[in-house]
C-alpha positions in Angstrom: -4.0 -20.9 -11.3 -2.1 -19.1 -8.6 -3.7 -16.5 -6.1 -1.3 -13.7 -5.7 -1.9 -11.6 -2.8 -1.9 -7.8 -3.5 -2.3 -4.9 -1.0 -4.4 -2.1 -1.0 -3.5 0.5 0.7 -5.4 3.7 1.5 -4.0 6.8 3.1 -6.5 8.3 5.9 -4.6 10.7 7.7 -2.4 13.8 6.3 0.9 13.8 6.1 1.0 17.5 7.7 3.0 17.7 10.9 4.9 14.5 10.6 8.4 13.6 10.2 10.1 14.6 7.0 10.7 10.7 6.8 7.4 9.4 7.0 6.2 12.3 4.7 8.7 10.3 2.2 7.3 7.1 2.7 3.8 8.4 1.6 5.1 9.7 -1.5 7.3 6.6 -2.6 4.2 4.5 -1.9 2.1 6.7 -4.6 -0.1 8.5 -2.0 -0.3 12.1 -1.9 -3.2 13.3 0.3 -6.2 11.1 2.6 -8.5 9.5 0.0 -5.8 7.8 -2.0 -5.9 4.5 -2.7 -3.1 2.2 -4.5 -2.2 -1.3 -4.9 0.6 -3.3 -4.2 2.0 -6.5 -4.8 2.9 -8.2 -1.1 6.7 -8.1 -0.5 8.3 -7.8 2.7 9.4 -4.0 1.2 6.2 -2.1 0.8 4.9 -4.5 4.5 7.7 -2.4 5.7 7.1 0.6 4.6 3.4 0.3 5.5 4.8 -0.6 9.6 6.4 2.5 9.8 2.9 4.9 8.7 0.7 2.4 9.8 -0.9 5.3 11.9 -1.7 7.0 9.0 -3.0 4.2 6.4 -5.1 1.4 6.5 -4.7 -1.8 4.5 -6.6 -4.2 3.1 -5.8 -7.5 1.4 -6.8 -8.3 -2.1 -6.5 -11.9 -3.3 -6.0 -12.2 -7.6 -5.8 -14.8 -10.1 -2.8 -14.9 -11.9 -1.6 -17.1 -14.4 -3.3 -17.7 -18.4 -6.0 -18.8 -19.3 -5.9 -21.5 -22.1 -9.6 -22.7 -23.1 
């Protein structure tokens, strides 16, 4: 079976006070206020994405199976 790397991401700052950009960035990656938590799948989008508000998330990487499982 295949690992396939996932990333979850958590937000841990606010997104009150910063740019109007970053604000969007938040949003489009599911997060709406600190405490959040989604997952990912690792593409060089979303790693993008999580370089420009890396000041207000932290990430963590989460290894999955993937693939069936035929017994």
């Amino acid at each position: 079976m295949a690992k396939v790397a996932r990333l979850r991401i958590k937000q841990t700052r606010s997104g009150i006070g910063q740019v109007a950009k970053h604000k969007r960035i938040l949003r489009a990656l599911g997060l709406k206020h600190p405490g959040n938590v989604v997952e990912h799948s690792d593409s060089p989008t979303i790693r993008g994405m999580i370089d420009k508000v890396k000041h207000l998330v932290s990430v963590e990487v989460v290894e999955e199976e993937s693939g069936s499982s035929e017994t």
